[in-house]
DOLUM-548491 format. One line per 8 residues: their letters; for each residue y, x, z of C-alpha. Coordinates in nm, 2 decimals. Each point is the difference from the previous one (the first is absolute). Example, Ala and Ser with C-alpha at 12.3 -4.5 7.8 and 13.67 -1.06 7.14 Angstrom:
! residues 2
AS = -0.45,1.23,0.78  0.34,0.14,-0.07 $
***
This chain:
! residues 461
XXXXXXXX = 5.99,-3.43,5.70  -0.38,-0.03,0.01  -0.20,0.27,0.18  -0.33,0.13,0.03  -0.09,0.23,0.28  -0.29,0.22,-0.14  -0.20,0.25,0.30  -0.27,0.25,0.02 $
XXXXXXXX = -0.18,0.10,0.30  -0.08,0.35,-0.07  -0.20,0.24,0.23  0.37,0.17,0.08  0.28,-0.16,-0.10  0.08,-0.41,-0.02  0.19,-0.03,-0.33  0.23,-0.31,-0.09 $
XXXXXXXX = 0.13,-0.03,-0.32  0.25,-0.34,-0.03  0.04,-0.13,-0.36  0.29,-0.26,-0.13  -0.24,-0.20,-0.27  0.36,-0.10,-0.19  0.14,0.33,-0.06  -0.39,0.10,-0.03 $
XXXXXXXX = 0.08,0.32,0.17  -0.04,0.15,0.34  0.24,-0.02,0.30  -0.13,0.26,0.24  -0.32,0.19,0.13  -0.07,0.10,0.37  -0.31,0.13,0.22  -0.08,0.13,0.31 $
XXXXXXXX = -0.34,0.07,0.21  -0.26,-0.20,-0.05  -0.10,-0.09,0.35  -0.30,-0.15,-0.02  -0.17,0.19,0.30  0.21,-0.19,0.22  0.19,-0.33,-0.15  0.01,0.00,-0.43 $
XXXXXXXX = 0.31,-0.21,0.06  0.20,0.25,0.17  0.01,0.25,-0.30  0.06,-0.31,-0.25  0.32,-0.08,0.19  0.16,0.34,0.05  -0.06,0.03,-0.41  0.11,-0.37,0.03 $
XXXXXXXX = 0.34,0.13,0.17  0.05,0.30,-0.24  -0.03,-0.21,-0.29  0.32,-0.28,0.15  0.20,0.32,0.04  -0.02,0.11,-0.35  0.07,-0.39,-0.10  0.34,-0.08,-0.05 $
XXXXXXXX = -0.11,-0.37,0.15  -0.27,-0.12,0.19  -0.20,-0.23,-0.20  -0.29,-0.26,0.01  -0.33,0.09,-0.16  -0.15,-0.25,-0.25  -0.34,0.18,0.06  -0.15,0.24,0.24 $
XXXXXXXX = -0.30,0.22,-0.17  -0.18,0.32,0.11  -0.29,0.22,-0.10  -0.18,0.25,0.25  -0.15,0.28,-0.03  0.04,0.04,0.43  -0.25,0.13,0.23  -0.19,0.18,-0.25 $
XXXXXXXX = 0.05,-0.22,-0.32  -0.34,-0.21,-0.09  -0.29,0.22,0.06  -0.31,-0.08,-0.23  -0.31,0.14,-0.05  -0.13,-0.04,-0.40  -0.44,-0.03,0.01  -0.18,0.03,-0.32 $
XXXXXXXX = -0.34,0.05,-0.17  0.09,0.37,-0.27  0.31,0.19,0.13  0.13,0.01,-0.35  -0.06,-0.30,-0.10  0.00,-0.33,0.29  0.12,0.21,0.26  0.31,0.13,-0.19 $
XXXXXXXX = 0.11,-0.34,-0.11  -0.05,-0.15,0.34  0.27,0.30,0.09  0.20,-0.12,-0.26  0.01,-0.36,0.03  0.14,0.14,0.42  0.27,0.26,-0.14  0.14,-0.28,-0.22 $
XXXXXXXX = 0.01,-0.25,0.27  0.21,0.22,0.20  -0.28,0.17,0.28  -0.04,0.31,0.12  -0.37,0.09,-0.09  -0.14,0.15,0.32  -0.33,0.05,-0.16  -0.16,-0.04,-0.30 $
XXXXXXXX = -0.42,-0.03,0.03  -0.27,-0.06,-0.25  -0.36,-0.06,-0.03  -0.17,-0.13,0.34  0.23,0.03,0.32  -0.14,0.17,0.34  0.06,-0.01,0.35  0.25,0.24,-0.01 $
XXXXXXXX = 0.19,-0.11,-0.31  0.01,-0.32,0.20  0.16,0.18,0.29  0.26,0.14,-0.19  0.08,-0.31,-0.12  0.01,-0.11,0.37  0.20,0.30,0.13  0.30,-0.02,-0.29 $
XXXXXXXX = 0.10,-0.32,0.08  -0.05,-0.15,-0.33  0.18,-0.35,-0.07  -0.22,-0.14,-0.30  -0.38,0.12,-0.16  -0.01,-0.06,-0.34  -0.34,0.03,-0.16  -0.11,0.02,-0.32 $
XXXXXXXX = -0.26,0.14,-0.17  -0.21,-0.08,-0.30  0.09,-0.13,-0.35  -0.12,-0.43,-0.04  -0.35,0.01,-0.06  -0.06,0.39,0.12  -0.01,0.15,0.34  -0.14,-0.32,0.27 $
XXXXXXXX = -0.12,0.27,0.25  0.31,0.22,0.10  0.21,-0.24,0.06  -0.24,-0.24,0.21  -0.06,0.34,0.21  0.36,0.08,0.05  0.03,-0.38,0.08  -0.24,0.02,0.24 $
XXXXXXXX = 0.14,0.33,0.21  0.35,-0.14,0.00  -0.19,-0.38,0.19  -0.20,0.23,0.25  0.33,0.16,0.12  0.28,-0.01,0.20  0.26,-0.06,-0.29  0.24,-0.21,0.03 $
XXXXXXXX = 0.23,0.06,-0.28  -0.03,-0.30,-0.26  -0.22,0.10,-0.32  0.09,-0.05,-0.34  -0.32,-0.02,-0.27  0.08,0.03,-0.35  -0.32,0.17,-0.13  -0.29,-0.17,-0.19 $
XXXXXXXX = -0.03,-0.35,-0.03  -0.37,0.01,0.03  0.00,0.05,0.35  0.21,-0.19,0.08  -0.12,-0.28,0.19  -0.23,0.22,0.23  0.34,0.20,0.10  0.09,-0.32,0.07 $
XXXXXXXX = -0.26,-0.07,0.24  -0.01,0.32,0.13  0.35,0.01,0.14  0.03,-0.38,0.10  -0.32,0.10,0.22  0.19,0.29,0.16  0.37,-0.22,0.05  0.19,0.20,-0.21 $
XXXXXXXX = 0.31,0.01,-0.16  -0.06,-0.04,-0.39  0.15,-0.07,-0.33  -0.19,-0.07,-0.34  0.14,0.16,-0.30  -0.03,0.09,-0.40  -0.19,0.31,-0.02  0.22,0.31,-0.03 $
XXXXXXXX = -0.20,0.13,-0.30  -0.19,-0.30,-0.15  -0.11,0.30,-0.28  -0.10,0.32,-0.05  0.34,0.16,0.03  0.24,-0.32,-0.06  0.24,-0.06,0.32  0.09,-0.35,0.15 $
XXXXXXXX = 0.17,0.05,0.29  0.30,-0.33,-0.01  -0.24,-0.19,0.24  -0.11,0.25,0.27  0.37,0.11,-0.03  0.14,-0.33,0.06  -0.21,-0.05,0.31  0.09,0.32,0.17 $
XXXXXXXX = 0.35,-0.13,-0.03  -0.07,-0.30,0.18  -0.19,0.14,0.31  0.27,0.23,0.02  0.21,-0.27,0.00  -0.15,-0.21,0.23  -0.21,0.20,0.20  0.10,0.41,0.04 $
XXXXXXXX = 0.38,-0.05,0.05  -0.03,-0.26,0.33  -0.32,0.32,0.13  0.28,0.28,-0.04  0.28,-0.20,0.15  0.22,-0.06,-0.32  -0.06,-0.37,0.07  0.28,0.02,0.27 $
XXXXXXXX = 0.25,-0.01,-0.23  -0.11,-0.31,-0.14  0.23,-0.23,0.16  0.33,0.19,-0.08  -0.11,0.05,-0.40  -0.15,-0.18,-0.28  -0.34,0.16,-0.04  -0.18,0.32,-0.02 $
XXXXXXXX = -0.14,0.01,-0.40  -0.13,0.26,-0.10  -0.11,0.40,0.11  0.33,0.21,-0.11  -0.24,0.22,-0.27  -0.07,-0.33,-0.17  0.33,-0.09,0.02  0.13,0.30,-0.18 $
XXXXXXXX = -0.28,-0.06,-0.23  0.10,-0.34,-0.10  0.35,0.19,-0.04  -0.12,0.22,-0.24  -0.19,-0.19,-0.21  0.31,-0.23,-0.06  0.20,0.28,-0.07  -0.22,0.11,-0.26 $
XXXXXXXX = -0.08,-0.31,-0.13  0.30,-0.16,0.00  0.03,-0.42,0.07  0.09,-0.23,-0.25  0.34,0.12,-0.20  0.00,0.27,0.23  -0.16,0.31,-0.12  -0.12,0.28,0.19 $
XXXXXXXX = -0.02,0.33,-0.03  -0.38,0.05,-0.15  -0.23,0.26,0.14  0.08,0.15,0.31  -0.09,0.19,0.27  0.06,0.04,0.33  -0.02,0.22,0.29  0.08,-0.11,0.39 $
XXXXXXXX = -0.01,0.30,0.25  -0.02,-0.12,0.36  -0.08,0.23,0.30  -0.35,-0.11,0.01  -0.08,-0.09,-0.34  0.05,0.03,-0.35  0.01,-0.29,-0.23  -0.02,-0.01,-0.41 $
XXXXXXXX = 0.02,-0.26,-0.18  -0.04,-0.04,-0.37  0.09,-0.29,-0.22  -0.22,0.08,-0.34  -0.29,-0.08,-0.21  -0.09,0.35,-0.02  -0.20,-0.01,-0.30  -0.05,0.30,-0.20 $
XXXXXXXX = 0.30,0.17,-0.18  -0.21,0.31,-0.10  -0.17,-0.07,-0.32  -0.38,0.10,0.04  0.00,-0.15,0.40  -0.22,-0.24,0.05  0.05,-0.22,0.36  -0.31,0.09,0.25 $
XXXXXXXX = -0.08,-0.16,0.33  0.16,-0.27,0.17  0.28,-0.25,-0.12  0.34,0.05,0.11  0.24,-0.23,0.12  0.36,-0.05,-0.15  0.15,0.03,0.34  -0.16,0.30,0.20 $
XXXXXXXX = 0.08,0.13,0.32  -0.18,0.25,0.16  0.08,0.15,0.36  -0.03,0.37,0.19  -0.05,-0.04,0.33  0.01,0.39,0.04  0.31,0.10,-0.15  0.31,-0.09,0.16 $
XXXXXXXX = 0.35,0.15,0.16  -0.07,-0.08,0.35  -0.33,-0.16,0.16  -0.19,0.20,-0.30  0.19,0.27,-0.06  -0.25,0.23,0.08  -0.22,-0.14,-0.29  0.28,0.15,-0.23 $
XXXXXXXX = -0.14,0.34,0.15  -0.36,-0.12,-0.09  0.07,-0.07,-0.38  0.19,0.33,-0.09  -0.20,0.36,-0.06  0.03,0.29,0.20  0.15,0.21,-0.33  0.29,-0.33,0.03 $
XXXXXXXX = 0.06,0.06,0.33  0.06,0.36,-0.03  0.25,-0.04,-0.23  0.21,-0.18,0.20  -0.02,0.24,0.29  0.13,0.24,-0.24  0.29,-0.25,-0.08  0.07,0.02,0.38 $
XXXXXXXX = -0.12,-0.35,0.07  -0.26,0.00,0.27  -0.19,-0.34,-0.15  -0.26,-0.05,0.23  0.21,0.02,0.33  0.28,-0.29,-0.21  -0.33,-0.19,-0.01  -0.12,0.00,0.33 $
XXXXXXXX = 0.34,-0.04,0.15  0.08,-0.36,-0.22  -0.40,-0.09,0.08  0.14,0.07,0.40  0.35,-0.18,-0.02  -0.04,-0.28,-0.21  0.37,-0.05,0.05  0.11,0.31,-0.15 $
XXXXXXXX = 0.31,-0.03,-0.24  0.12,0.25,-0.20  0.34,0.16,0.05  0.01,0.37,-0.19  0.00,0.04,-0.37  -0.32,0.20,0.10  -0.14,-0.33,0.15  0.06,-0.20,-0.28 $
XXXXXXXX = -0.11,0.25,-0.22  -0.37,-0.03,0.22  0.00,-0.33,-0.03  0.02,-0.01,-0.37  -0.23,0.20,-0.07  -0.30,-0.19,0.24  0.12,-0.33,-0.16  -0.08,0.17,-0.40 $
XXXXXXXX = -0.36,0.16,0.16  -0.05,-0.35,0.14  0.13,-0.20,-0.33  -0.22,0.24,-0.22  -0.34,0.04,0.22  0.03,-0.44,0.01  0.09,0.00,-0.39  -0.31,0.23,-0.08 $
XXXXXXXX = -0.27,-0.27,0.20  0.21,-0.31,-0.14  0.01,0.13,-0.43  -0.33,-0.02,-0.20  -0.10,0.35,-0.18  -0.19,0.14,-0.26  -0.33,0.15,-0.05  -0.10,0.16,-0.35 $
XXXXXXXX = -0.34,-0.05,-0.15  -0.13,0.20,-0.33  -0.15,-0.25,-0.22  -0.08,0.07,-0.36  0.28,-0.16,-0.14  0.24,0.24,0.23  0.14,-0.02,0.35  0.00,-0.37,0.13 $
XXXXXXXX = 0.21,-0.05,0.35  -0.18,-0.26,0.30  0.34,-0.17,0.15  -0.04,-0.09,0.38  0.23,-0.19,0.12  0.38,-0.08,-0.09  0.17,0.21,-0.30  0.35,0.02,0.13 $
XXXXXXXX = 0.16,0.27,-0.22  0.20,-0.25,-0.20  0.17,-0.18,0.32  0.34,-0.08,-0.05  0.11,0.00,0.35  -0.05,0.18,0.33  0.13,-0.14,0.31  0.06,0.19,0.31 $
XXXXXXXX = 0.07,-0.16,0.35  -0.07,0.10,0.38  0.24,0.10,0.22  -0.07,0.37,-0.08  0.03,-0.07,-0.40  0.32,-0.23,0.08  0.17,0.24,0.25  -0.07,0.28,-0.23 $
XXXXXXXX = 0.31,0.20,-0.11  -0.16,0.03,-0.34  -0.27,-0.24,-0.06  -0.06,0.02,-0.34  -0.05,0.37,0.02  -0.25,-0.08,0.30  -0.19,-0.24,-0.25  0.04,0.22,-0.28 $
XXXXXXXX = -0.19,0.30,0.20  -0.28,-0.22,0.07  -0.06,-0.13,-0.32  0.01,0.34,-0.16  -0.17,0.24,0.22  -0.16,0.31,-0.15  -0.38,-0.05,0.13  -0.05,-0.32,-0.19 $
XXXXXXXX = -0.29,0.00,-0.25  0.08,-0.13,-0.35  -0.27,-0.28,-0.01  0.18,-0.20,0.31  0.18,-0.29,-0.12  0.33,-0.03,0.19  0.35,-0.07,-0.15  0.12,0.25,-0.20 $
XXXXXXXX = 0.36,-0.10,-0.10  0.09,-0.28,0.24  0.37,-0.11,0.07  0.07,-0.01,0.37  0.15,-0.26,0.25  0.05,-0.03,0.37  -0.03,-0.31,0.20  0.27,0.12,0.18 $
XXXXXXXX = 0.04,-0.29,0.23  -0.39,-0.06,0.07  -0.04,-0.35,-0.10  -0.31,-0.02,-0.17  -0.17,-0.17,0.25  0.29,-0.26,0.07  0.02,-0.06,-0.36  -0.39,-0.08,-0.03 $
XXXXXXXX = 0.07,-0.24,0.26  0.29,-0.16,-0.17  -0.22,-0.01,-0.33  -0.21,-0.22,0.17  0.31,-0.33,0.05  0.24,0.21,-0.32  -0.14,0.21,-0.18  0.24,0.02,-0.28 $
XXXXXXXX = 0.25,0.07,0.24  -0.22,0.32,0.21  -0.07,0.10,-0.39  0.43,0.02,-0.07  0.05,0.16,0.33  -0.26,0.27,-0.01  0.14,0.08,-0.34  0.35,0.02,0.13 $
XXXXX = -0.06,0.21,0.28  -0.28,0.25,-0.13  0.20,0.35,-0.06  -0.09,0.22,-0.34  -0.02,0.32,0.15 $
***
């Protein structure tokens, strides 16, 4: 029997998910505590032990792999020249390489800007700003503020190629940190973000997990790869692609509550469907994820509160649910699991207000324009109506008694306007055994075999 051990170092819970490569399927899943305030190793091997009960033998491990997103997941902050424009593709190119965007800044960075950059802790800069032959100025400013201070946290540069080589010699002058890439948008509105992307991976790699700690575990597995959000990523976009003879399912979607965030990730062109839309603003990758760092069942449960009405609230105080007190109690014990039908119920319904709030900022929408040949309709972002399949995982979507009524209700809520571009008729599934991000690792030695297994163990709801 050949085995791969696949791990993720999450901000909670250390998940192992052990995978037999010949009957391409998987043996068993564990986790425990992440314990990464005191000794990362000691929650590995109390998963570690969970995971040789549930085997019916012990067995050797062909390979040892992990992702992290531990200690507060890769922290970036994403500098550019327009917010719309540099600055929202610099966010971009961070979100699909797995980060947690702490801040997103544009046009010329002060002294306090730097000190929030200072104060969160951020693990990499990456500044853009400027299409090739625009914007010198900006960026050379920004360049400048970031070599005066403190900052230690390596930079990544991927805006325009004309200023270049004074960034260059800016930041060699100061001793930092620094990586040359491809500019993030070489053109007015045209993303390249492979390069910068591919970067961020390897400083991660190299650099962030030894400074949080995750480097400890190096000598009892293989290697740390990848940030687990990239990870589950590269696990969707195989499972919509499909691999060689392997299809895959086509457009999907999908939606990862956690208790600090919400993730959504969309595999799709987007292109219009409507026939007088007409695609405004900037290009849209094929693989999108975007993340909300306010809406959550536990660290940011009390964002759930922000995001909801006053009128919503009061309706379900008349349903006998007292909604702001269930929120402040799971933002106070982060540990909270539910036990009543009433509990479950609560939960349920947070996960579909967090699901649909993070679906409306992820989908494009429409704005209509009178012209003289009729109504024409300006398409931002992603048209998702048409996408075949919605995914839902998170331990509150997976321990849900009735998940695809929980996804349902947040697809389909009553306030949504008709010009927003979400999935209307979507077939559901459940990663029921969370292996997204263990399968984006395997995709990376088999990915054939992660593609077979994900489709094997994905539930139709």
């Amino acid at each position: 029997m050949r085995c791969y051990l696949l791990v993720d170092f999450g901000s909670t819970f250390t998940k192992l998910t052990a995978v037999d490569l010949e009957s391409e399927d998987i043996i068993a899943t564990a986790k425990a505590i992440t314990t990464v305030e005191t000794n990362i190793i000691e929650g590995y091997e109390h998963a570690l032990e969970e995971l040789h009960r549930k085997m019916a033998l012990p067995m050797h491990f062909e390979k040892v792999i992990a992702c992290s997103s531990a200690a507060g997941g890769l922290k970036m902050v994403a500098i550019g020249l327009v917010e719309e424009l540099t600055t929202e593709a610099a966010k971009r190119v961070c979100l699909g390489a797995g980060a947690k965007v702490e801040l997103v800044l544009s046009h010329h960075i002060n002294n306090a800007e730097i000190q929030k950059i200072i104060d969160k802790k951020i693990d990499i800069i990456l500044l853009a700003g400027g299409a090739n032959g625009g914007n010198r100025e900006c960026v050379i400013h920004n360049a400048k503020k970031l070599a005066e201070s403190p900052i230690q946290a390596p930079i990544v540069f991927a805006g325009n190629k004309d200023a270049s080589d004074e960034i260059i010699e800016i930041l060699s002058s100061a001793k930092k940190t620094f990586f040359m890439c491809d500019n993030v948008m070489p053109k007015l509105n045209v993303l390249h973000i492979e390069d910068a992307r591919d970067h961020i991976k390897d400083i991660f790699v190299k650099n962030i997990i030894e400074a949080k700690g995750i480097k400890k575990v190096e000598a009892i597995i293989d290697r740390v790869v990848l940030p687990t959000p990239h990870a589950v990523l590269m696990a969707s976009e195989l499972l919509s692609k499909g691999y060689g003879d392997e299809k895959g399912l086509g457009d999907l979607m999908l939606a990862d509550v956690g208790g600090a965030t919400t993730d959504v990730y969309s595999l799709a062109l987007g292109l219009p469907t409507k026939m007088n839309a007409v695609m405004t603003g900037l290009e849209e990758p094929y693989a999108k994820r975007t993340v909300e760092g306010d809406l959550g069942m536990r660290y940011s449960a009390k964002g759930i509160l922000q995001s909801m009405t006053k009128s919503k609230i009061d309706s379900y105080e008349n349903q006998g649910i007292d909604i702001i007190k269930a929120c402040e109690m799971r933002h106070d014990i982060i540990d909270f699991l539910p036990k009543t039908e009433k509990d479950y119920m609560i939960e349920d319904l947070l996960a579909s207000v967090c699901i649909d709030v993070a679906i409306s900022r992820h989908v494009g929408s429409l704005k209509g324009v009178y012209t003289p040949m009729g109504m024409m309709y300006h398409q931002t972002g992603k048209d998702l109506t048409h996408v075949k399949t919605f995914i839902g995982t998170g331990g509150v979507v997976i321990n849900s008694p009735n998940p695809k009524q929980l996804l349902e209700q947040a697809l389909t809520v009553d306030h949504k306007e008709s010009l927003e571009l979400r999935p209307q008729h979507p077939d559901f599934m459940l990663d029921k055994d969370y292996i997204l991000s263990a399968m984006g690792l395997l995709s990376m030695d088999y990915p054939e075999i992660a593609l077979r297994i994900m489709k094997k163990r994905m539930i139709k709801l």
